[in-house]
C-alpha positions as CSV (number, residue, x, y, z in Angstrom):
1,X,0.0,0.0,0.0
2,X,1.5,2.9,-1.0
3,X,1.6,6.1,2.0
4,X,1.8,9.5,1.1
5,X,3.3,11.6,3.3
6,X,2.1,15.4,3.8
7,X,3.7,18.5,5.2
8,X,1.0,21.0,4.5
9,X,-2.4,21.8,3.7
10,X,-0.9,22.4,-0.3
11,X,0.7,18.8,-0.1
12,X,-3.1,17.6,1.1
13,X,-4.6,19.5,-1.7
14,X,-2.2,18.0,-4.7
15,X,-2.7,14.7,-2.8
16,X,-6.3,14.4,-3.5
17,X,-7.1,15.7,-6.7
18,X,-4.2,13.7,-7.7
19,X,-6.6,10.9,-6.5
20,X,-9.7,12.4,-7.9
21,X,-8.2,12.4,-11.5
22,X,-7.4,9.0,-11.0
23,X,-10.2,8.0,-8.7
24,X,-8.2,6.3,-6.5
25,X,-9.9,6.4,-3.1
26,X,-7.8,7.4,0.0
27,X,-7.8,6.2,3.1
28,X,-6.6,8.9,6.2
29,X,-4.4,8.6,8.5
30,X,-3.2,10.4,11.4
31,X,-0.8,7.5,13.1
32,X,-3.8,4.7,12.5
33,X,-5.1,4.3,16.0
34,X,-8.5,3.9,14.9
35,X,-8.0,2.1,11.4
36,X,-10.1,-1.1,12.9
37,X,-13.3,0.7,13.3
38,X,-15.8,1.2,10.5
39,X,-16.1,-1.4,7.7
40,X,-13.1,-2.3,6.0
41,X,-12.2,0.0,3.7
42,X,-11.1,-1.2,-0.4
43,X,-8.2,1.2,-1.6
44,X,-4.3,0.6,-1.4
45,X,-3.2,4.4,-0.4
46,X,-2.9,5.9,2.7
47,X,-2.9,10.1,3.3
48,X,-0.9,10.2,6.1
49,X,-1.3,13.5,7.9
50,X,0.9,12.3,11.1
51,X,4.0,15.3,9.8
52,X,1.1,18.0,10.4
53,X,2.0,18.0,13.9
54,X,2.6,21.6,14.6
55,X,0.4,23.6,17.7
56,X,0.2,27.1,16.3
57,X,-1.0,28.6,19.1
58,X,-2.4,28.3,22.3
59,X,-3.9,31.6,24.7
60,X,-5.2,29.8,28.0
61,X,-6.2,33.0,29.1
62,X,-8.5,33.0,25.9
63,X,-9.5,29.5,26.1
64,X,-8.5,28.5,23.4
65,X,-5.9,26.0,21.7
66,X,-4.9,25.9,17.6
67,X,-3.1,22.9,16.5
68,X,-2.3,20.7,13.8
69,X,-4.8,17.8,12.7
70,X,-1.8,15.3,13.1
71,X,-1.0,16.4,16.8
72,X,-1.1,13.6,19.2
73,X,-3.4,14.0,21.5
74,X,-1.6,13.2,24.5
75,X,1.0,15.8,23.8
76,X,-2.4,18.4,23.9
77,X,-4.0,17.4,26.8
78,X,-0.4,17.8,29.2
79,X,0.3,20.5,27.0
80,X,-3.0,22.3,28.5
81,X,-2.7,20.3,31.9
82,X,0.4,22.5,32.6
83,X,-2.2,25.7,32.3
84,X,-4.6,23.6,34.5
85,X,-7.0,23.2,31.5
86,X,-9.2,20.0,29.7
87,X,-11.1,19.5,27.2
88,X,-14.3,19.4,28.7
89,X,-16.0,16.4,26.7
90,X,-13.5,14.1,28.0
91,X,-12.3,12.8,25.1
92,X,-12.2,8.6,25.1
93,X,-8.7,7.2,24.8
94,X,-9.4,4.2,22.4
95,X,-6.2,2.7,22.8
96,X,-7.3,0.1,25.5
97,X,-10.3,-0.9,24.4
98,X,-9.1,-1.4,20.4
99,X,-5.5,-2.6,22.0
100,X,-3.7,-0.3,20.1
101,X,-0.1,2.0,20.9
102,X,-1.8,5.3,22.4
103,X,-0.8,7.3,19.3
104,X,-4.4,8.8,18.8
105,X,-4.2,12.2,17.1
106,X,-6.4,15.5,17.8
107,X,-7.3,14.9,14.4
108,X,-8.8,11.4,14.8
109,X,-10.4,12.4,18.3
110,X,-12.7,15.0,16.2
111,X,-12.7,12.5,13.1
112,X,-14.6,9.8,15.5
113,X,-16.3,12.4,17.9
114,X,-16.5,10.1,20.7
115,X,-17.0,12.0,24.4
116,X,-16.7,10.6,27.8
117,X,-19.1,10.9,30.6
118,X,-18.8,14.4,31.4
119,X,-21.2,14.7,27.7
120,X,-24.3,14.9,29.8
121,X,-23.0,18.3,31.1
122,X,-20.3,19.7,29.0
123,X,-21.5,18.4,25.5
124,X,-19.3,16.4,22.7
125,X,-16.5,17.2,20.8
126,X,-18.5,19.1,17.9
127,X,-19.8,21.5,20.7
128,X,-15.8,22.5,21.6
129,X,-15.2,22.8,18.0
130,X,-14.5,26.1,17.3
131,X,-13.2,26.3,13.3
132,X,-10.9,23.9,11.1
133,X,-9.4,24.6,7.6
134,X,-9.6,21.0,5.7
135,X,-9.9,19.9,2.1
136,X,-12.5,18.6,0.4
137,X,-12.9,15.8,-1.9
138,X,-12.7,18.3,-4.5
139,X,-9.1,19.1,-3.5
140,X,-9.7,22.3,-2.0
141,X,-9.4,24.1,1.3
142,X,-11.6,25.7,3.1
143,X,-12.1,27.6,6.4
144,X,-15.2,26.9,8.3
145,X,-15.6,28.6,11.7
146,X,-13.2,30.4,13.6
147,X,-11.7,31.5,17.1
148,X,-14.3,32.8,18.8
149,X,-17.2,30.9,20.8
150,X,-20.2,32.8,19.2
151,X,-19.3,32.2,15.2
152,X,-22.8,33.1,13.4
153,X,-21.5,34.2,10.2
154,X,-22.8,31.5,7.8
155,X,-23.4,27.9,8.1
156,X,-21.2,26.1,10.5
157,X,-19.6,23.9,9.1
158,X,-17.0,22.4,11.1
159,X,-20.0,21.0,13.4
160,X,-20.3,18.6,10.1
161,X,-16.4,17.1,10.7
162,X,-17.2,16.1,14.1
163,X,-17.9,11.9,13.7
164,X,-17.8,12.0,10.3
165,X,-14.8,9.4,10.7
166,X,-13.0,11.1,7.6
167,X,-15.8,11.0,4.8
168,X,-16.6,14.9,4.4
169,X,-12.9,16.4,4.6
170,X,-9.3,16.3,5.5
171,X,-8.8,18.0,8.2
172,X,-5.6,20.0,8.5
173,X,-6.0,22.8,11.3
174,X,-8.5,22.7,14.0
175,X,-9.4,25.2,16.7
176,X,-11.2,24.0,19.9
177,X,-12.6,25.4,23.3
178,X,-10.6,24.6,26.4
179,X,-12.2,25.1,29.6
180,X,-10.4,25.8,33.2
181,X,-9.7,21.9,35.2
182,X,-12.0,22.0,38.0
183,X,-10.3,22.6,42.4
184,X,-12.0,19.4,43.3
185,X,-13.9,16.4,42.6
186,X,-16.1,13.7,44.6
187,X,-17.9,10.9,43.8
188,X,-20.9,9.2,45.6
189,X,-20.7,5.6,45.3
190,X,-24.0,3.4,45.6
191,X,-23.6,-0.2,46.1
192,X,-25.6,-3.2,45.2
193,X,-28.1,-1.9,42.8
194,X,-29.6,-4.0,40.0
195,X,-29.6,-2.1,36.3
196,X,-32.6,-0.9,36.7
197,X,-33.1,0.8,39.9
198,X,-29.2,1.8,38.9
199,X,-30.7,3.9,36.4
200,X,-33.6,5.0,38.5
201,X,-30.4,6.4,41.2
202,X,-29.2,8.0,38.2
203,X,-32.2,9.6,36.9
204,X,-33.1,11.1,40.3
205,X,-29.2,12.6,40.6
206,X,-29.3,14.1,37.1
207,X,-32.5,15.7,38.0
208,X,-31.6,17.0,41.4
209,X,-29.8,20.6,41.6
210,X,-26.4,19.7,42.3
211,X,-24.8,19.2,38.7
212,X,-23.9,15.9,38.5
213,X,-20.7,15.8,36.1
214,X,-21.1,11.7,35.4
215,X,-23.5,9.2,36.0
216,X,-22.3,5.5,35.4
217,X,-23.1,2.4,36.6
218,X,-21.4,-1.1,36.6
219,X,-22.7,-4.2,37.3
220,X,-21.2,-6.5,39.5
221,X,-20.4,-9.4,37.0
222,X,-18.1,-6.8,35.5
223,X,-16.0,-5.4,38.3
224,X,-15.1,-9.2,39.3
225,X,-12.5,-9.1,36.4
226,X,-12.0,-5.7,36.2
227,X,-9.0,-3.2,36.9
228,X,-8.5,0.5,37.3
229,X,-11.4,1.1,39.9
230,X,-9.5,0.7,43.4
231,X,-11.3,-1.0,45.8
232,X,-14.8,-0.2,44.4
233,X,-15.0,-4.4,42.9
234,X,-13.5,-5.9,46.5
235,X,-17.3,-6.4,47.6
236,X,-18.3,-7.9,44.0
237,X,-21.3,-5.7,44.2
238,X,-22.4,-3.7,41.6
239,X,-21.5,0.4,41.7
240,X,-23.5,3.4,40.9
241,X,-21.1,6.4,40.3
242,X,-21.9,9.4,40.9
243,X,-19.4,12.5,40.1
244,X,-19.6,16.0,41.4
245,X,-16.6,18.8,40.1
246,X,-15.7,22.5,41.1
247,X,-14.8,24.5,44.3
248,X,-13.6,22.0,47.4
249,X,-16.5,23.5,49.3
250,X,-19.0,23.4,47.0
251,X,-18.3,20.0,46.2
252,X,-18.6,18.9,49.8
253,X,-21.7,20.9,50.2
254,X,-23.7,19.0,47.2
255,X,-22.4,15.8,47.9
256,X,-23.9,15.7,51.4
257,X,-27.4,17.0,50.1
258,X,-27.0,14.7,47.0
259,X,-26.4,11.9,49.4
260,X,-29.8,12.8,51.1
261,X,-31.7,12.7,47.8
262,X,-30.4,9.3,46.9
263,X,-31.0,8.1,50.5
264,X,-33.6,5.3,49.1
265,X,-31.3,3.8,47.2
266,X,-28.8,3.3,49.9
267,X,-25.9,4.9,52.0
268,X,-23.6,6.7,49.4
269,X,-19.7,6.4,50.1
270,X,-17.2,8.9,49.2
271,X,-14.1,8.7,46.9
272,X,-11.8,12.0,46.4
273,X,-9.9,13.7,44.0
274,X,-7.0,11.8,42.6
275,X,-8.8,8.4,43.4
276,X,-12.0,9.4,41.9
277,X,-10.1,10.5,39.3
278,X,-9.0,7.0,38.3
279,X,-12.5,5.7,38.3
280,X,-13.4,7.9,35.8
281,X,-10.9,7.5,33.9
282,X,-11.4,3.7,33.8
283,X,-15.2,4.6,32.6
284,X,-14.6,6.8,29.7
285,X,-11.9,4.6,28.5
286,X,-14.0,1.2,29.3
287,X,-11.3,-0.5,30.9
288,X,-13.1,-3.6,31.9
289,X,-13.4,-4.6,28.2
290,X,-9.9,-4.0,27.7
291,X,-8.1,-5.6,24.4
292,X,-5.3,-7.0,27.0
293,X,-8.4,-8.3,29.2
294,X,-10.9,-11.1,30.2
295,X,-13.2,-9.9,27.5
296,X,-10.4,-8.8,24.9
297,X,-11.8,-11.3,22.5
298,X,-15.2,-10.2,22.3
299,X,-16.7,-7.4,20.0
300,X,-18.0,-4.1,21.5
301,X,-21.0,-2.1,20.8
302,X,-21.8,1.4,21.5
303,X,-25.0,1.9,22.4
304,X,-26.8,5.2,22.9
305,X,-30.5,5.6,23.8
306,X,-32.9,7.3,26.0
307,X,-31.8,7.3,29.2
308,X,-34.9,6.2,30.9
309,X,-34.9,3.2,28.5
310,X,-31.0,2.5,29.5
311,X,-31.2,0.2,32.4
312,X,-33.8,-2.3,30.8
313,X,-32.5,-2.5,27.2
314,X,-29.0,-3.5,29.1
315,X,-30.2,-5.8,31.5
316,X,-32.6,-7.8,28.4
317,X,-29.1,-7.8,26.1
318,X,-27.1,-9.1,28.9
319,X,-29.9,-12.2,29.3
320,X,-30.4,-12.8,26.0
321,X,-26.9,-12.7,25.1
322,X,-24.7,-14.1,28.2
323,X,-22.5,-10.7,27.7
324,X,-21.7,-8.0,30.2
325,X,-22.8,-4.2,29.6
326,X,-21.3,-1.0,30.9
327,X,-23.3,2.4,31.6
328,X,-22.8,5.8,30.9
329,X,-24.5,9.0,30.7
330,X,-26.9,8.3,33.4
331,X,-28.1,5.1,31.3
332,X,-28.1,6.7,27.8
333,X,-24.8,5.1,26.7
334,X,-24.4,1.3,26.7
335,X,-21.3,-0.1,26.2
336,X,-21.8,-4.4,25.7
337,X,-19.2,-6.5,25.1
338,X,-21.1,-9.9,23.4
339,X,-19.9,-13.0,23.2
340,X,-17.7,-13.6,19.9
341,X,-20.3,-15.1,17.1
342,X,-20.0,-14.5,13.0
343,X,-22.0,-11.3,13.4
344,X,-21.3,-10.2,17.0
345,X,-25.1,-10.3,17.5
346,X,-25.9,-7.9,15.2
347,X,-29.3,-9.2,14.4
348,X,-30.3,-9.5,18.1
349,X,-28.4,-5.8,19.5
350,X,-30.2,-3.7,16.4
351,X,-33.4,-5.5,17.0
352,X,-33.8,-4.7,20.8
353,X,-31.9,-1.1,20.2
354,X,-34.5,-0.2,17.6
355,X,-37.1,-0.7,19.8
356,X,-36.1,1.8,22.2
357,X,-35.4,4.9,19.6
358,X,-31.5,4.2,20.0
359,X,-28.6,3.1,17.6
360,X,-25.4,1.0,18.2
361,X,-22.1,1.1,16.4
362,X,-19.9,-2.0,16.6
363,X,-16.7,-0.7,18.0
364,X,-14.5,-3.6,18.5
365,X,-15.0,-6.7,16.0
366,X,-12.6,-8.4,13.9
367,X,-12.3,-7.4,10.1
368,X,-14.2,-10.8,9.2
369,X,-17.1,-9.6,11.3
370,X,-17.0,-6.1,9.8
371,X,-17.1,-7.2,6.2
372,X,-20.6,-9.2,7.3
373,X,-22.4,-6.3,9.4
374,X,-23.3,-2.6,9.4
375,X,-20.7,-1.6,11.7
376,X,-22.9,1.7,11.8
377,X,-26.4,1.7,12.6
378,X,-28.4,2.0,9.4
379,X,-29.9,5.0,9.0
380,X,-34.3,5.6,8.0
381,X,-34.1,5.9,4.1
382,X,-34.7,9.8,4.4
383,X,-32.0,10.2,7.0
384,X,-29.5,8.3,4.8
385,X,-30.4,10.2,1.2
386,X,-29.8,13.2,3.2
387,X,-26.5,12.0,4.5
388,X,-25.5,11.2,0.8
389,X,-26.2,14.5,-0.6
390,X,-24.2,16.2,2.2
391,X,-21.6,13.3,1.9
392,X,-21.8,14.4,-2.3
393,X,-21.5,18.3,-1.9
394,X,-18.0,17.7,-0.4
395,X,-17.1,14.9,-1.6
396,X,-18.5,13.9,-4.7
397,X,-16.3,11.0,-6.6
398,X,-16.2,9.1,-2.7
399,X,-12.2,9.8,-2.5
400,X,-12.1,10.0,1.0
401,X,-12.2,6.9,3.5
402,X,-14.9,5.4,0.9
403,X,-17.0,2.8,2.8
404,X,-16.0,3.5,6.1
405,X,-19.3,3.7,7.2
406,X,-21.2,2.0,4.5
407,X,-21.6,-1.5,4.0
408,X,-21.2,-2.2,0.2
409,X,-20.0,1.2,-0.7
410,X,-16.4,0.3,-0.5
411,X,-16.3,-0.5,-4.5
């Protein structure tokens, strides 16, 4: 397979129209973290953007960080860490789960758009992107947004490049919102709670006054194998996690009247800081499904749905199934690891998912699977023609990552 090797926006721009004369599809690379999701791609050339790894310019006191599409992403998050600043959507590390080298670029973290749990309060990745310049699949830049938070010239564009895995653009330059790392942080653990009332604790948190940052829940089947939580699996009862950020006293002050709200469900314990931390980190990156773990074998599925429809939909796939889920979001993102099968149990996850108004992407699956299944969750016919024609307007010979997220379209 032949890699081509950029240096610039210019060098992106003579790359593809080079491939739309020949219409030679390209795939897009920043180091290739996250080349096992989607459906297998057909085309034997890589764009490999990892050289655009320049930050242009970063103004904490503006909030506000410019870099390079091929930056890694851990060199931007302790680049901003030393200003005691985050990105607010807490973006996943996919590097356990997909058991890959942690090599993930900024580029590929807006590319796949996926947030952690603080997305119930601080939004996703699209809502932190500010502006990006990127080419299109006609092999020409453009400029959408720019470095302000209240852009309403125009349409905005750059809200399009946020999960769009690569289809629309290549992005070059991006500009995103950085927001101040909170004093403190606490988290209310609840013990012992089947899926269900889980999600019922959950509900009752998010609704309360106290601005819950993350709501997750994990049953106890899961922490009996699992690392990265402390001591929160030494009882092998299932945990209800409940975080709370900001001011030390603040924090202290909502978790004792949170702790009276959730009072039905049981006595809530308290983990701190740095420890709490850990657990969170463990959630967003769904350590217990870990590549290098137990379940390392088994395919993945992202789940999102209502959250009042989370605990039951997880607790029928489980059954039906014999795998183990994960919640997020206060029950409206399911992370299931199934059983290994020739279609990971497609037939049986989109079935119950559609039921409930949700969709599912298969995350981890091996390429044999991928070829077989819509990796994505097919789309209403309406929804998808619409797709197309947006897909068409900036990209209309299907140069870029053609049949990532289309079964069939890969020819």
């Amino acid at each position: 397979m032949d890699t081509l090797k950029v240096r610039d926006a210019a060098d992106v721009e003579q790359v593809v129209r080079a491939a739309l004369a020949s219409e030679q599809p390209l795939e897009i690379i920043g180091h290739g973290s996250k080349r096992m999701v989607g459906q297998p791609m057909a085309t034997n050339a890589l764009l490999d953007l990892s050289d655009l790894n320049a930050v242009m310019a970063y103004e904490p006191n503006e909030l506000i960080i410019t870099v390079q599409a091929g930056v890694p992403l851990a060199d931007v998050l302790s680049l901003i860490d030393s200003k005691n600043q985050q990105f607010a959507f807490e973006p996943m590390n996919t590097a356990p789960l997909l058991g890959t080298p942690e090599v993930g670029t900024i580029g590929g973290m807006i590319a796949a758009g996926l947030a952690g749990p603080r997305r119930i309060k601080a939004g996703g990745a699209r809502d932190h992107l500010l502006g990006a310049h990127a080419v299109s699949g006609f092999g020409d830049s453009f400029k959408a947004g720019g470095k302000v938070v209240k852009n309403v010239t125009g349409y905005d564009l750059c809200k399009l490049l946020a999960g769009s895995w690569g289809t629309l653009a290549v992005m070059t330059e991006v500009t995103l919102k950085v927001m101040p790392r909170p004093e403190s942080e606490c988290t209310l653990v609840l013990r012992g709670l089947d899926d269900s009332t889980a999600n019922r604790a959950m509900t009752a948190a998010l609704g309360s006054p106290f601005d819950v940052s993350g709501a997750a829940h994990l049953p106890n089947s899961v922490l009996r194998t699992s690392t990265g939580f402390g001591d929160l699996g030494s009882s092998q009862q299932s945990v209800t996690l409940l975080r709370l950020e900001g001011i030390a006293a603040s924090v202290a002050h909502r978790a004792a009247a949170l702790g009276k709200v959730l009072a039905p469900f049981g006595a809530a314990e308290t983990v701190e800081d740095a420890a709490s931390a850990t657990i969170w980190a463990s959630v967003r990156d769904i350590k217990p499904f870990a590549a290098n773990g137990t379940l390392g074998a088994w395919p993945v599925w992202r789940i999102v749905c209502p959250p009042a429809s989370g605990g039951a939909l997880g607790e029928r796939l489980a059954r039906e199934s014999g795998g183990e889920v994960i919640y997020d979001w206060g029950g409206g993102l399911i992370w299931a690891a199934l059983p290994p099968g020739t279609d990971a149990q497609a037939v049986l996850v989109r079935e119950r998912v559609d039921a409930v108004g949700g969709h599912a992407t298969l995350l981890r699956a091996s390429e044999d699977v991928r070829r077989n299944v819509d990796v994505f969750h097919p789309q209403p016919s309406g929804l998808a023609a619409l797709g197309e024609r947006v897909r068409h307007s900036f990209d209309p010979k299907n140069i870029l990552n053609r049949g990532r997220l289309t079964r069939g379209s890969a020819t």
